[in-house]
N, C-alpha and C positions, 0 to 999 in steps of 0.2 A: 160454282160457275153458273152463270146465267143461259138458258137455253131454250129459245121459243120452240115450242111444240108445232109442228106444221103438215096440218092432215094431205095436202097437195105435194109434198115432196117424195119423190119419188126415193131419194137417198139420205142417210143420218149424216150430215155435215160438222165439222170442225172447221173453225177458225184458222187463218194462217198462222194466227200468233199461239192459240192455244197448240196447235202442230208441235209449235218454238218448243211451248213451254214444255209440253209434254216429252219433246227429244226426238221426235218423229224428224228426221232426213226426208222434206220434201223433194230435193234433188233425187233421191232415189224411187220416189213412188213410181206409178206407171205416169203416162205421157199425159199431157193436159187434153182436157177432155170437152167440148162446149156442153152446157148444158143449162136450161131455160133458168134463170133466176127470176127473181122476185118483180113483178109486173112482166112478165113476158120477156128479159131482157136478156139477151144471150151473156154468160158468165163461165169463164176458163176454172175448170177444178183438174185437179192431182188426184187418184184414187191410189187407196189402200186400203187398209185394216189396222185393227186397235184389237188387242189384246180383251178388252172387255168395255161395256158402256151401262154404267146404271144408273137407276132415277128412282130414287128411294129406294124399293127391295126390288124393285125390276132390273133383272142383268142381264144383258146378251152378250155370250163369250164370242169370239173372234168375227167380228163383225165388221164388213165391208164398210167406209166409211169416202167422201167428198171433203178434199181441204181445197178451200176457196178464201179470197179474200171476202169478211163480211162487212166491212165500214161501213160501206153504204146504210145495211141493211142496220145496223148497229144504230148509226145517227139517224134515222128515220125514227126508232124504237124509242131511243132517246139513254139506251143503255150499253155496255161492249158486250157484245153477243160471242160466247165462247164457241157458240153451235146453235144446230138445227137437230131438234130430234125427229127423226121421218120415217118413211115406209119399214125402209130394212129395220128399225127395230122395233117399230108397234106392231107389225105383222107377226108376232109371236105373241101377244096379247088381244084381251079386249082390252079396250080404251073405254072408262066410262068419264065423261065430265059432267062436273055437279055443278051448273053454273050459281042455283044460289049459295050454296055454300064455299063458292072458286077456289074446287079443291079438281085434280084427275088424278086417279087410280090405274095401274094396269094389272088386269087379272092377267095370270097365266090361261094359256088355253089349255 
């Protein structure tokens, strides 16, 4: 699944449709939530949690997550953006990015 890394995000995001796919009952999450999206723009998410979220060998088990719609943010990129990976789960690593080699790592801390 495709998923922009985004050092300003305060929460790991899902997709509404990766939600779908995954079996996640948005109807049941908590209440929709406002929270700043992408150029300052206020954007309704569902909060819950996912069982786990990894990115190569980096895993965070039960981990608070924001489903939101992302089209928007998908057709700007020019790709369907399954997700955002953000604070809640870099915050248990370092993050190193190797720009000339356009590789990122996360060390455990």
């Amino acid at each position: 699944m495709d998923f922009v890394l985004d050092t300003g995000a305060s929460a790991t995001v899902l997709s509404t449709q990766t939600a779908e796919r995954l079996g996640i009952n948005i109807e049941e999450l908590r209440k929709d939530k406002e929270c700043c999206g992408c150029s300052g723009e206020e954007m309704q998410a569902r909060l819950g949690s996912v069982k786990s979220i990894r990115v190569g060998n980096a895993e965070v088990k039960n981990i608070e997550v924001a489903i939101m719609d992302l089209t928007s943010l998908s057709k700007a990129v020019g790709t369907a953006l399954a997700g955002i990976v953000g604070y809640t789960f870099m915050k248990h690593f370092r993050v190193v990015v190797d720009y000339p080699n356009e590789r990122i790592s996360f060390e455990k801390i």
